[in-house]
DSSP file (Angstrom, degrees, kcal/mol; ACC not computed):
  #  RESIDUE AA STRUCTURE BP1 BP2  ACC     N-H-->O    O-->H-N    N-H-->O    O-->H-N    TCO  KAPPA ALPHA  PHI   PSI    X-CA   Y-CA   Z-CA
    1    1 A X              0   0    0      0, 0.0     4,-0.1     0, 0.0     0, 0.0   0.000 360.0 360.0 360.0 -35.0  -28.9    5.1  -53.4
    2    2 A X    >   +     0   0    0      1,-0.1     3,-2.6     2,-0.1     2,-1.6   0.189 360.0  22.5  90.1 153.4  -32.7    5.2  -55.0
    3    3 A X  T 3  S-     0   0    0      1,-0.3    -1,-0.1     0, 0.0     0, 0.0   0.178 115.9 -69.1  22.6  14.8  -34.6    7.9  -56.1
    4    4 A X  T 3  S+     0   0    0     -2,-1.6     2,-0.4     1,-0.3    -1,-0.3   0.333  85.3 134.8 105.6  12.9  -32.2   10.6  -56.9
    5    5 A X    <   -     0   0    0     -3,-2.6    -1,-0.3    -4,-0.1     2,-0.0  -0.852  47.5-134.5 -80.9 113.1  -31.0   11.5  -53.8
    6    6 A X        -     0   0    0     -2,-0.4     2,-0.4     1,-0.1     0, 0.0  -0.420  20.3-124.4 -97.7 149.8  -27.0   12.1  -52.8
    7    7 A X        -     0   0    0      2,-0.1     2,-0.5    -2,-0.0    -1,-0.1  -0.736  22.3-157.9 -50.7 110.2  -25.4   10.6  -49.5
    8    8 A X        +     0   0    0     -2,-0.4     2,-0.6     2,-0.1     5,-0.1  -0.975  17.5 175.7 -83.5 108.4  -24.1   13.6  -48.0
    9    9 A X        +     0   0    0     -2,-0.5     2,-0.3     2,-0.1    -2,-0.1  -0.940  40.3 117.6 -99.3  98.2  -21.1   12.0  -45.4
   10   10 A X  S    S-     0   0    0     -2,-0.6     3,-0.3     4,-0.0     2,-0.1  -0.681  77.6-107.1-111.8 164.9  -19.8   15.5  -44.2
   11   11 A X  S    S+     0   0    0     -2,-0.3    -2,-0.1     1,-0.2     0, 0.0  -0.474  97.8  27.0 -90.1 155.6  -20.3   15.9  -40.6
   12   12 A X  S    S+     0   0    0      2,-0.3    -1,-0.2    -2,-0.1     3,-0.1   0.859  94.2  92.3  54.3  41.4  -23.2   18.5  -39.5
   13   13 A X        +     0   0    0      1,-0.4     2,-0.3    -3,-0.3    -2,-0.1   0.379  69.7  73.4-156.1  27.6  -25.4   18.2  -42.5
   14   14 A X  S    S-     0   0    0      2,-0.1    -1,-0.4     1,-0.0    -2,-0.3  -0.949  88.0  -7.0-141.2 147.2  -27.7   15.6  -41.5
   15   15 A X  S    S-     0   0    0     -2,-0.3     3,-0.0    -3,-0.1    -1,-0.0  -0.061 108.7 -15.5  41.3 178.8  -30.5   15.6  -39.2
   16   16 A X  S    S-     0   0    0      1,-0.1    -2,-0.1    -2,-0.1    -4,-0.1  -0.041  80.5-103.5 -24.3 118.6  -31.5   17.9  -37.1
   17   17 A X        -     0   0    0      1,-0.1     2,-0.1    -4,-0.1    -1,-0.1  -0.440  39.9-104.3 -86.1 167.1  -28.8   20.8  -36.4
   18   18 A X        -     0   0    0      1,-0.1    -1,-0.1    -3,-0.0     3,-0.1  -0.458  33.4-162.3 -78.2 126.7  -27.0   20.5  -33.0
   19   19 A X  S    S+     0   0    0      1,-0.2     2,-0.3    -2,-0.1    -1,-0.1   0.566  79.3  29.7 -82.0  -4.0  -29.0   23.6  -30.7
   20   20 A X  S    S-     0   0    0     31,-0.1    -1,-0.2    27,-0.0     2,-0.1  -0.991  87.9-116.6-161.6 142.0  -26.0   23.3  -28.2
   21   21 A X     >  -     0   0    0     -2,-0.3     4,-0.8    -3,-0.1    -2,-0.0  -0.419  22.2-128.6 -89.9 161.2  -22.2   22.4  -28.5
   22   22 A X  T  4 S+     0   0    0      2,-0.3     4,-0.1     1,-0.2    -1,-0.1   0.668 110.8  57.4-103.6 -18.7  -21.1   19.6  -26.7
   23   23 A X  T >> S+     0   0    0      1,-0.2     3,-3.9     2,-0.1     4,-3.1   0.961 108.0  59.0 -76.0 -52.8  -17.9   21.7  -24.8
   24   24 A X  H >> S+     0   0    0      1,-0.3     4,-2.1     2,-0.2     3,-0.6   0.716 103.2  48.4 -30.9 -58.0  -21.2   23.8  -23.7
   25   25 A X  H 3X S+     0   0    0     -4,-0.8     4,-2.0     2,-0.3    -1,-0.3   0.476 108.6  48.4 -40.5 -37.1  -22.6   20.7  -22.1
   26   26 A X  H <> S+     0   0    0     -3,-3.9     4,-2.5     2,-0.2    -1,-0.3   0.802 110.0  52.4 -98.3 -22.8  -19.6   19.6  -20.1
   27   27 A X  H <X S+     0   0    0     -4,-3.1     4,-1.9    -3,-0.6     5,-0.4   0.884 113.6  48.6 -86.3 -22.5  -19.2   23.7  -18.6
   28   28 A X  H  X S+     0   0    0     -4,-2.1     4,-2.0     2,-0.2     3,-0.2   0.903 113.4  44.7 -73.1 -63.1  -23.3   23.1  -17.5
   29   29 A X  H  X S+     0   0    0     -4,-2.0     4,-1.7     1,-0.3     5,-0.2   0.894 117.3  45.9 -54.1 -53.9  -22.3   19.3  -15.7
   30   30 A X  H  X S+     0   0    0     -4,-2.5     4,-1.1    -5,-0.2     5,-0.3   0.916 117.5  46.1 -58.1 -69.5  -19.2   21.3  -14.1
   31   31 A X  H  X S+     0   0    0     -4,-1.9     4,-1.7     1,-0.2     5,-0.5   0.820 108.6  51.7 -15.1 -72.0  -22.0   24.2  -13.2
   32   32 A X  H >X S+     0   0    0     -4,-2.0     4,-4.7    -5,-0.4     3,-2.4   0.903 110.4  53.1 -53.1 -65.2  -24.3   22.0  -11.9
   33   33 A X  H 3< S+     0   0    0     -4,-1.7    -1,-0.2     1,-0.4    -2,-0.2   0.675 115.0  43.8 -18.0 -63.0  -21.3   20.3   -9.4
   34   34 A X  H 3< S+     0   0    0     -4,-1.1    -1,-0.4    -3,-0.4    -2,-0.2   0.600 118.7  30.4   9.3 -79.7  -20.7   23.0   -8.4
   35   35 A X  H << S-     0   0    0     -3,-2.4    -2,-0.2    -4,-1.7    -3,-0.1   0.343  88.2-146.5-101.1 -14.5  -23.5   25.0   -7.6
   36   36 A X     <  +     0   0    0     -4,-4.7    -3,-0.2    -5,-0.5     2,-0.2   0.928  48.9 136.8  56.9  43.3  -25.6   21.6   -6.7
   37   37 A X        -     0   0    0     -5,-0.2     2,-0.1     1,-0.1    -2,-0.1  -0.444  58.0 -89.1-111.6-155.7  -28.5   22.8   -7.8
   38   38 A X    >   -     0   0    0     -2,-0.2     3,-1.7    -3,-0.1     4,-0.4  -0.518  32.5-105.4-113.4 169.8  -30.9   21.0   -9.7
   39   39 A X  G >  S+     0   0    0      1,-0.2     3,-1.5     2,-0.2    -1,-0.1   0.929 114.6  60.1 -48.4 -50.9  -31.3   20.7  -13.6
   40   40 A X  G 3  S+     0   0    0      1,-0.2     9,-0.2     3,-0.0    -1,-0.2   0.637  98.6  61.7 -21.5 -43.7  -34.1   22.8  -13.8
   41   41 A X  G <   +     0   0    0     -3,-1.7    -1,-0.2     8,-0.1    -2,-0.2   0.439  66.9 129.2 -97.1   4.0  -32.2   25.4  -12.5
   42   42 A X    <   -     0   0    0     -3,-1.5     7,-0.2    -4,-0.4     5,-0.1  -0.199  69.6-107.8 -35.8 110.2  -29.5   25.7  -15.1
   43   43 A X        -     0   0    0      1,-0.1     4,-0.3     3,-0.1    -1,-0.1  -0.178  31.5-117.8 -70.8 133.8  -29.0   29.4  -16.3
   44   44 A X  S >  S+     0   0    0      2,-0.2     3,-1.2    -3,-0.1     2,-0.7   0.717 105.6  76.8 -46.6 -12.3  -30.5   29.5  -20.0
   45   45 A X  T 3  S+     0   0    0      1,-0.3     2,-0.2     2,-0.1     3,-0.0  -0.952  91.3  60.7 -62.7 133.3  -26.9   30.5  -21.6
   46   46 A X  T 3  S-     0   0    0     -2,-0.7    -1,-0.3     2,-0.1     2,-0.2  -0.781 123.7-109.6-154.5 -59.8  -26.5   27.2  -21.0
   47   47 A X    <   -     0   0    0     -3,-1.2     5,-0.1    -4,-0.3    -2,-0.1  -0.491  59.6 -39.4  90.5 167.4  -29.4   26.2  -23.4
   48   48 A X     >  -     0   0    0     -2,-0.2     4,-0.7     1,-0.2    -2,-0.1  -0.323  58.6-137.0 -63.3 127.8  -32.9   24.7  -22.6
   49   49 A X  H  > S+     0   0    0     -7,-0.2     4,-0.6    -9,-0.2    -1,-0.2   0.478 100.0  72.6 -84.7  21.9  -31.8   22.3  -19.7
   50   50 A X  H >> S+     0   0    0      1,-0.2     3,-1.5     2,-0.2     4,-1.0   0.957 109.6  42.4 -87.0 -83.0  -34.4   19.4  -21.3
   51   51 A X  H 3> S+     0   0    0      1,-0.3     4,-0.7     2,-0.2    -1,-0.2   0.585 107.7  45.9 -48.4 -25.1  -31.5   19.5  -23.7
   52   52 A X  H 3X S+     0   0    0     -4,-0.7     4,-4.8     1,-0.2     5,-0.3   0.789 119.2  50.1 -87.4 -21.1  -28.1   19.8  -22.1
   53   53 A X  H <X S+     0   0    0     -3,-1.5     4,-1.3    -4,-0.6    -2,-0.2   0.787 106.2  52.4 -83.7  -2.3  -29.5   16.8  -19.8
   54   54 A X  H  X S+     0   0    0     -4,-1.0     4,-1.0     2,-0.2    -1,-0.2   0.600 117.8  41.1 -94.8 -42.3  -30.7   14.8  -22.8
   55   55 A X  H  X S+     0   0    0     -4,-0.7     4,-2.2    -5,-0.4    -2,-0.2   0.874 108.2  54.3 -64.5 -51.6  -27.0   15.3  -24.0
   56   56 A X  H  X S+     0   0    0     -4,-4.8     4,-2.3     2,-0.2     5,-0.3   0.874 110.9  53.9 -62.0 -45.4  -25.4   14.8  -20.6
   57   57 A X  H  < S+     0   0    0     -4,-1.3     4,-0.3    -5,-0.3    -1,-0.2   0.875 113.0  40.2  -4.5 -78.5  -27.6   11.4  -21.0
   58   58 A X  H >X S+     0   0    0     -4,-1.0     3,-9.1     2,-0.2     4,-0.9   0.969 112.3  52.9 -46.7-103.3  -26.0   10.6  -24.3
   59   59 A X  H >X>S+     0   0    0     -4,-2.2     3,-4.0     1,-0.3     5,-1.3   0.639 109.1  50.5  -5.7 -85.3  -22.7   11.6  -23.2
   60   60 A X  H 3<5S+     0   0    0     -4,-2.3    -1,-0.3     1,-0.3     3,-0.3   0.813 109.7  56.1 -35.0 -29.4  -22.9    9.0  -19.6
   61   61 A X  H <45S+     0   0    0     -3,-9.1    -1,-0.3    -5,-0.3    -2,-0.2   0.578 102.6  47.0-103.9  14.3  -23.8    6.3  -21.8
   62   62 A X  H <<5S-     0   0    0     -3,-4.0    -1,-0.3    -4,-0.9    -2,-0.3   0.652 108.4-133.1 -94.7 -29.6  -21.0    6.5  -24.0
   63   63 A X  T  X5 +     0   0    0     -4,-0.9     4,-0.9    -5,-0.3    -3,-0.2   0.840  61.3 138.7  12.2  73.6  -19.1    6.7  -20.8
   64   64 A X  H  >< +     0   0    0     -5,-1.3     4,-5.6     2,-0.1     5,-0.2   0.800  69.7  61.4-104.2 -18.6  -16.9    9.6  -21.9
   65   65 A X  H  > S+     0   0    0      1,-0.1     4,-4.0     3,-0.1    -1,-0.1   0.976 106.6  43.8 -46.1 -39.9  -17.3   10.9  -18.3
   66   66 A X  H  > S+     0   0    0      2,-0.2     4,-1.7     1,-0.2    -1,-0.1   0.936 116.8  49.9 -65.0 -38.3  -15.7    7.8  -17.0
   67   67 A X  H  X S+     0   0    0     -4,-0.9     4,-2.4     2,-0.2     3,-0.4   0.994 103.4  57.4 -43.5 -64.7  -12.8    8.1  -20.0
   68   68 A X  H  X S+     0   0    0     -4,-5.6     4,-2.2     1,-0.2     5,-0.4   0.892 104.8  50.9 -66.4 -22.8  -12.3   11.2  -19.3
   69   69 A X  H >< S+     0   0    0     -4,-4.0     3,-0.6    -5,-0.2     4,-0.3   0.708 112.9  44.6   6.5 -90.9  -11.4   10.1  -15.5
   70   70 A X  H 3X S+     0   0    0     -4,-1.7     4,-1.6    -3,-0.4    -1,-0.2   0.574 111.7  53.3 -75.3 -61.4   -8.9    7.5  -16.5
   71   71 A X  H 3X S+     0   0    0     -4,-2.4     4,-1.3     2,-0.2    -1,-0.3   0.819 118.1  38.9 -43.9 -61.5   -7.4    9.8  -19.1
   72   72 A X  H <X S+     0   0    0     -4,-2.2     4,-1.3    -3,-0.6    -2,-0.3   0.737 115.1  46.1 -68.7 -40.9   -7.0   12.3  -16.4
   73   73 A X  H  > S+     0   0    0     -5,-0.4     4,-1.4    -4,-0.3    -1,-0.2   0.948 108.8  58.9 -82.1 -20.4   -6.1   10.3  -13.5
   74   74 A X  H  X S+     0   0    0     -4,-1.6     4,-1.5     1,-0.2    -2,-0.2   0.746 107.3  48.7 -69.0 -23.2   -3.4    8.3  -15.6
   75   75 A X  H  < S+     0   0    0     -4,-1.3     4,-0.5     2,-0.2    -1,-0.2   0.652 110.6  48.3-123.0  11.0   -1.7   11.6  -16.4
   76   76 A X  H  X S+     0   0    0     -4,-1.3     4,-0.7     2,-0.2    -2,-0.2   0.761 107.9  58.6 -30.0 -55.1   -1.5   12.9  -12.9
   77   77 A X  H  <>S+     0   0    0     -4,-1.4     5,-1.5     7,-0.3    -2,-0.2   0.808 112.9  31.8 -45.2 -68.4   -0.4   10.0  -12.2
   78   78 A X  T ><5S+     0   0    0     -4,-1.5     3,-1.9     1,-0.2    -1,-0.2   0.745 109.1  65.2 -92.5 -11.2    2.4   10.2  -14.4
   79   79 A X  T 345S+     0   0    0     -4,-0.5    -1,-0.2     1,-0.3    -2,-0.2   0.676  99.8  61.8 -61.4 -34.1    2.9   14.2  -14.0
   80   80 A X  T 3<5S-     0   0    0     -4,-0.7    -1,-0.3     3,-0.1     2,-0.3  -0.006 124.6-103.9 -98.5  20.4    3.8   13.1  -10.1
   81   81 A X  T < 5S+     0   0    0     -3,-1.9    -3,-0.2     1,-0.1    -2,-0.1   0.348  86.9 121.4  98.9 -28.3    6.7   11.1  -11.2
   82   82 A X  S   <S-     0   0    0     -5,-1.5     2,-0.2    -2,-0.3    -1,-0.1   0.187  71.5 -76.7 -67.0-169.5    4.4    7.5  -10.6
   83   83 A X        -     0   0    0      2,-0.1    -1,-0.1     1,-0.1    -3,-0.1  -0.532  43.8-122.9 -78.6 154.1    3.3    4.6  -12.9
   84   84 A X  S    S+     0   0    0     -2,-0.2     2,-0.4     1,-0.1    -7,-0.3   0.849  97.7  43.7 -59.5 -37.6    0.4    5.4  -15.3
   85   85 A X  S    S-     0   0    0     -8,-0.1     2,-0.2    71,-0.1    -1,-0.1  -0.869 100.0-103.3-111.1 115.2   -1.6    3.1  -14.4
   86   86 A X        +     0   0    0     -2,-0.4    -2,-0.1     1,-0.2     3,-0.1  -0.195  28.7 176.5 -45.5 126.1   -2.2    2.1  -10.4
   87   87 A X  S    S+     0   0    0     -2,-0.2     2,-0.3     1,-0.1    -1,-0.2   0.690  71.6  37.4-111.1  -6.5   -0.6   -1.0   -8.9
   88   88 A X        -     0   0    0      2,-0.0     2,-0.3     0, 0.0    -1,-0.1  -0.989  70.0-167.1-133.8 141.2   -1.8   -0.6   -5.4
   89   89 A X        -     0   0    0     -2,-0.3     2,-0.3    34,-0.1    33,-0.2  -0.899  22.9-130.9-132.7 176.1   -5.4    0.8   -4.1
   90   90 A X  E     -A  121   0A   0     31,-2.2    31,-3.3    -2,-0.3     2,-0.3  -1.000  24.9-160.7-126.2 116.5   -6.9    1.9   -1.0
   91   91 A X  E     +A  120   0A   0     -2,-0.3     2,-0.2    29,-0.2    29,-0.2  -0.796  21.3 157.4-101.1 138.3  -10.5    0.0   -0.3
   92   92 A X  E     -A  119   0A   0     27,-0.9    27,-3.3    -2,-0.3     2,-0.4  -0.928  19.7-157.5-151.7 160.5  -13.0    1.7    2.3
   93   93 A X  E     -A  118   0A   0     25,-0.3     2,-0.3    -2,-0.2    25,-0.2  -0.966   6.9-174.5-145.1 147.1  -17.1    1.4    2.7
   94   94 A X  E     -A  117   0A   0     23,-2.1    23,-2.6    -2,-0.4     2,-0.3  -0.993  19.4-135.1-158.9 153.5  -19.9    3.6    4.3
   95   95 A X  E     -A  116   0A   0     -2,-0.3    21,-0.3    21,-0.2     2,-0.2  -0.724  19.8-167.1-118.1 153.8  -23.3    3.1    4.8
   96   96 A X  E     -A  115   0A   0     19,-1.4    19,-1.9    -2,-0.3     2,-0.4  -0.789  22.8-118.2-129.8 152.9  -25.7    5.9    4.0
   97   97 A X  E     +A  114   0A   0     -2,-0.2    17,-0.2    17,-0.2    19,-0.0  -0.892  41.1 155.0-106.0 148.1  -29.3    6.1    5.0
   98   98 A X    >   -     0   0    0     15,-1.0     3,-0.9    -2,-0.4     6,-0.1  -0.778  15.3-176.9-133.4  58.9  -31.8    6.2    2.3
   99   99 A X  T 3  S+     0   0    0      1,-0.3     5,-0.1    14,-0.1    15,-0.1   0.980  86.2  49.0 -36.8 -30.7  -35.0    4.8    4.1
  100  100 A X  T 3  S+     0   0    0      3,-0.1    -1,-0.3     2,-0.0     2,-0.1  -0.011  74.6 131.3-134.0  63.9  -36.6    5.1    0.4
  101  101 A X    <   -     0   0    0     -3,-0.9     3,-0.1    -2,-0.1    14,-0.0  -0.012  57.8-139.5 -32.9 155.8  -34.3    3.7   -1.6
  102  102 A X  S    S+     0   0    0     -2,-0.1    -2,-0.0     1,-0.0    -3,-0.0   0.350  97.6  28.2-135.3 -15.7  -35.8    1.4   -3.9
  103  103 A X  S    S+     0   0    0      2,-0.1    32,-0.1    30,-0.1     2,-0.1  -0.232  89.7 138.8-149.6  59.3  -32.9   -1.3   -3.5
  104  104 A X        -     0   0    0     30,-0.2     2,-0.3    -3,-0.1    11,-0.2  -0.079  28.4-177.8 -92.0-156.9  -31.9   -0.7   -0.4
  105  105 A X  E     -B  114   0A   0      9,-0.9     9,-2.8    28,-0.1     2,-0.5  -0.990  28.4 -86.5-177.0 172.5  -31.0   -3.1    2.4
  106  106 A X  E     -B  113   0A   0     -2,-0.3     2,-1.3     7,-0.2     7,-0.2  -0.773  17.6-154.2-133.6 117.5  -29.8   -3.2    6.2
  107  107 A X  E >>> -B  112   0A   0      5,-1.0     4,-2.9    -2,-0.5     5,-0.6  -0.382  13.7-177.8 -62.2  80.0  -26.0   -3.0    7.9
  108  108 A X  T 345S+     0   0    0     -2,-1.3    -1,-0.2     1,-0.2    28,-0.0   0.777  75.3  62.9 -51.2 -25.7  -26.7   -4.7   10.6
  109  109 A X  T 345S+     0   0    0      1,-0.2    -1,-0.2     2,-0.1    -2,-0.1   0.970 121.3  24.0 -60.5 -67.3  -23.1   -4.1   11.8
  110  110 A X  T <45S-     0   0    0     -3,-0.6    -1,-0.2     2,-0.1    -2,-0.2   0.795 100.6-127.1 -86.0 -26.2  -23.8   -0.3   11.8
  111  111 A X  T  <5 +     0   0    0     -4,-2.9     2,-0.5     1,-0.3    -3,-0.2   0.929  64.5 122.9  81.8  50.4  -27.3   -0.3   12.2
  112  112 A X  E   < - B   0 107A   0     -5,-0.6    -5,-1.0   -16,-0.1     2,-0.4  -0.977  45.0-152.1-138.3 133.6  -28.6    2.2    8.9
  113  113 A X  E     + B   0 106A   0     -2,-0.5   -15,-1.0    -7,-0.2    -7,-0.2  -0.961  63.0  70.1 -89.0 131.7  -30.9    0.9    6.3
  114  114 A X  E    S-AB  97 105A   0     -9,-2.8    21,-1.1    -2,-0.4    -9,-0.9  -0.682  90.7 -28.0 165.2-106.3  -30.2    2.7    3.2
  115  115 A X  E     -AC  96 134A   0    -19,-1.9   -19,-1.4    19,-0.3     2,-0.2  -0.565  37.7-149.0-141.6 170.8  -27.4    2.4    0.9
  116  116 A X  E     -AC  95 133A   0     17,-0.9    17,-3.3   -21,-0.3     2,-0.5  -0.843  12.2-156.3-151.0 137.1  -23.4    1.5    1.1
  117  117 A X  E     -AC  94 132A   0    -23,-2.6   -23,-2.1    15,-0.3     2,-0.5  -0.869   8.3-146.6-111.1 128.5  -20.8    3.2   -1.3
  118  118 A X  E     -AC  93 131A   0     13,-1.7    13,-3.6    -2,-0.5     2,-0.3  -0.929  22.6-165.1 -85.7 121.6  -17.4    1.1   -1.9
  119  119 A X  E     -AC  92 130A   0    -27,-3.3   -27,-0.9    -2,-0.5     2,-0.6  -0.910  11.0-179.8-116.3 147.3  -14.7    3.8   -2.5
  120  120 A X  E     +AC  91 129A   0      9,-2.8     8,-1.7    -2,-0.3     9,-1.4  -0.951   7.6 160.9-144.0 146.4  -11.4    3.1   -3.9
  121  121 A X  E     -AC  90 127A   0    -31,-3.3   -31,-2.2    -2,-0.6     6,-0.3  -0.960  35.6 -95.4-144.9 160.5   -8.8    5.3   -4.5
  122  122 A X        -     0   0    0      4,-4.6   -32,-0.3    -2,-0.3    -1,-0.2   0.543  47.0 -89.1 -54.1-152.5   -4.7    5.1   -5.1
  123  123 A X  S    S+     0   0    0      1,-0.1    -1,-0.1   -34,-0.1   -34,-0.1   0.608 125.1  50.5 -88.4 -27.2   -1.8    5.5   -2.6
  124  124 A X  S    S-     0   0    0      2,-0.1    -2,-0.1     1,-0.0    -1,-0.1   0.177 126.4 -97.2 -89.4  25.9   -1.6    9.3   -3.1
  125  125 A X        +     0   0    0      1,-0.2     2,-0.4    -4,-0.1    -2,-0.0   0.868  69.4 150.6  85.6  21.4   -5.1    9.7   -2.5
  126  126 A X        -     0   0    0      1,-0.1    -4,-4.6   -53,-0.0     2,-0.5  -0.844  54.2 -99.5-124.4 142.0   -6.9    9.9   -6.2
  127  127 A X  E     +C  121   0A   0     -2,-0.4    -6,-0.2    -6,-0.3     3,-0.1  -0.330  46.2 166.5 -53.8  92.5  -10.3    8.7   -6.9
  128  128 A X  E     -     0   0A   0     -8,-1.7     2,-0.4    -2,-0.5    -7,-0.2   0.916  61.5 -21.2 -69.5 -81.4  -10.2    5.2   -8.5
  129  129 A X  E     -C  120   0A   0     -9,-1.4    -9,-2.8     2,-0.0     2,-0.4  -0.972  44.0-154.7-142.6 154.2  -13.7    3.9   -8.4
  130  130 A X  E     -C  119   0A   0     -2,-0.4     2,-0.5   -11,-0.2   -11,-0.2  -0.960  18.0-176.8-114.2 125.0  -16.5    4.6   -6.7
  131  131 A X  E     -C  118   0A   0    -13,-3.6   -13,-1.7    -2,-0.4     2,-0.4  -0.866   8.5-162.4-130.0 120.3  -19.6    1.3   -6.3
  132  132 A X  E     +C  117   0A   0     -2,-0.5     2,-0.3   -15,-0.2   -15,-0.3  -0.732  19.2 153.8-106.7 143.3  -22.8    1.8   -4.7
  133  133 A X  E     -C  116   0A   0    -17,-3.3   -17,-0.9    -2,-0.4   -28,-0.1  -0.829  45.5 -63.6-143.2-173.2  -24.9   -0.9   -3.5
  134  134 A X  E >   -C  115   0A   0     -2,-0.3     3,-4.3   -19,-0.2   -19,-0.3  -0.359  52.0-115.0 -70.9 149.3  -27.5   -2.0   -1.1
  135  135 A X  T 3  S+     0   0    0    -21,-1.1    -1,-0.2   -30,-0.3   -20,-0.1   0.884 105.5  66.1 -50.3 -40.4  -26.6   -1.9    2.4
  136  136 A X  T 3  S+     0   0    0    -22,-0.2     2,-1.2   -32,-0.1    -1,-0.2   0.641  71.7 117.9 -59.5   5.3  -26.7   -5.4    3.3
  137  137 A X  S <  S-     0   0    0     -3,-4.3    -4,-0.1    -4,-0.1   -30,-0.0  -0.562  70.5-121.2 -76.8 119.8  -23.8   -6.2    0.9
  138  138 A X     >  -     0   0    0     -2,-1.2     4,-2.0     1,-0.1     5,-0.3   0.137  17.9-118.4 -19.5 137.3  -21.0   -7.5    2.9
  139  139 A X  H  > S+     0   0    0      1,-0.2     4,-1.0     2,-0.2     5,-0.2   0.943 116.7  48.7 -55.3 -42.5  -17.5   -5.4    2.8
  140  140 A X  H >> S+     0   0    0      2,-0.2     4,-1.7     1,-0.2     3,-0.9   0.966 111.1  54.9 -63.3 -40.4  -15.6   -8.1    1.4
  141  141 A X  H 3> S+     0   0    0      1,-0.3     4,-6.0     2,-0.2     5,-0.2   0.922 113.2  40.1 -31.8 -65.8  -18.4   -8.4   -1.0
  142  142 A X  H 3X S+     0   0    0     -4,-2.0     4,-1.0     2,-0.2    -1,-0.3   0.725 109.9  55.7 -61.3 -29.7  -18.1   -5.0   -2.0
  143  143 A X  H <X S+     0   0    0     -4,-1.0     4,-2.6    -3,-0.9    -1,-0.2   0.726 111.8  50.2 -82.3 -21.1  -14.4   -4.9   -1.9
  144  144 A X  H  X S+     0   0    0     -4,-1.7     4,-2.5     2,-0.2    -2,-0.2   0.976 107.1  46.1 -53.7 -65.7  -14.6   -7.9   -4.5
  145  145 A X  H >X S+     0   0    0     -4,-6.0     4,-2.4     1,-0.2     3,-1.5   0.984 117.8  51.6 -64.6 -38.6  -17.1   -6.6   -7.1
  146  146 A X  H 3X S+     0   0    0     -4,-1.0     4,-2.5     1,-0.3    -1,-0.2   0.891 112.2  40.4 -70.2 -33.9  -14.7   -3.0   -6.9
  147  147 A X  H 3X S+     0   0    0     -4,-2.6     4,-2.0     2,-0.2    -1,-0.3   0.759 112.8  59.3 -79.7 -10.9  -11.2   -4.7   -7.4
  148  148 A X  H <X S+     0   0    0     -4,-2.5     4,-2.2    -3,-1.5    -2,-0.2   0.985 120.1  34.4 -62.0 -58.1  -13.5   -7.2  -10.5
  149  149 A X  H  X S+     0   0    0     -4,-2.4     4,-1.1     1,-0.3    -2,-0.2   0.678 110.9  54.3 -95.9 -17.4  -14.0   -3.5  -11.9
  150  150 A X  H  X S+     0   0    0     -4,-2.5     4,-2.6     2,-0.1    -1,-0.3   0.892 113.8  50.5 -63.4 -41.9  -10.5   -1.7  -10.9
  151  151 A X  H  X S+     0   0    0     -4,-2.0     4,-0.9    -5,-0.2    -2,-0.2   0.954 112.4  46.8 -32.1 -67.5   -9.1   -5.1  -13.2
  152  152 A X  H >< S+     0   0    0     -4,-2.2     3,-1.1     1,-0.2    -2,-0.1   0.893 117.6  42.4 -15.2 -85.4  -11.6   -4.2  -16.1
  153  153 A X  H 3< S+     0   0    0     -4,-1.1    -1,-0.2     1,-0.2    -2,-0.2   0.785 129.9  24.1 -32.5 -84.2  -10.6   -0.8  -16.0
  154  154 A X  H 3<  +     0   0    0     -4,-2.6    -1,-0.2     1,-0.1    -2,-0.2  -0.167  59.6 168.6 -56.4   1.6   -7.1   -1.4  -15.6
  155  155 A X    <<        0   0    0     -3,-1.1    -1,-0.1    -4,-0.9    -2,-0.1   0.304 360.0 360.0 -40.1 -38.9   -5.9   -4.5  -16.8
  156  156 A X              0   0    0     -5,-0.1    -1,-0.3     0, 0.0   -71,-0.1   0.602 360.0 360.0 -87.3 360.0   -1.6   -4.1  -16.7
């Protein structure tokens, strides 16, 4: 261990102490949704909002939003009497303009430069996955990469 120092492993007594609780964190992301407004504008009970988005950060790259999804739509799912898990989806695309988009592209089909979102969602109408890409990407394209990532996701 070196130089006379103990290991402390109980949780919350090394580093820095936490300024802001992590259920705190998830009621500012619901706020912001909500209210739409911008980070900035996050009322200070909240905590400094450098910090809950620095969390919210964290958090997204763990993907525990996306868990909690899954979690959530699987026991809907089963709460309505269905399978946990989806066996059928519903695939649909729409093209947004973004003129300044940084990887944006153009639908000739529709005639927007900007963006296209792949949505897929169940037979009752719940939010599978959502995949956004540059416009020029074909639909089947786009219906492809989203049922490669409904598999992932979903595997049985």
């Amino acid at each position: 261990m070196g130089a006379g120092r103990a290991f402390d492993a109980t949780p919350g007594h090394r580093g820095k102490p936490r300024e802001i609780e992590c259920r705190e964190v998830i009621n500012a992301v619901r706020h912001l949704v909500r209210s739409g407004c911008g980070w900035w504008m996050l009322p200070i009970h909240f905590g400094h909002w450098r910090t809950v988005y620095g969390w919210f950060r964290e958090l997204a790259r763990r993907f525990l939003f996306q868990t909690i999804h899954d979690v959530e739509l699987m026991r809907d799912r089963a709460q309505a009497g269905r399978d946990a898990s989806p066996t059928a989806a519903v695939i649909d695309s729409q093209s947004i303009k973004a003129l300044h988009a940084k990887t944006g592209g153009y639908d000739a089909g529709k005639k927007v430069v900007g963006r296209k979102r792949h949505i897929a969602v169940d037979t009752d109408g719940r939010l599978l996955m959502i995949n956004l890409t540059s416009a020029d990407i074909s639909d089947s394209a786009g219906a492809q990469m989203i049922l490669d990532a409904i598999r992932k996701r979903w595997p049985w």
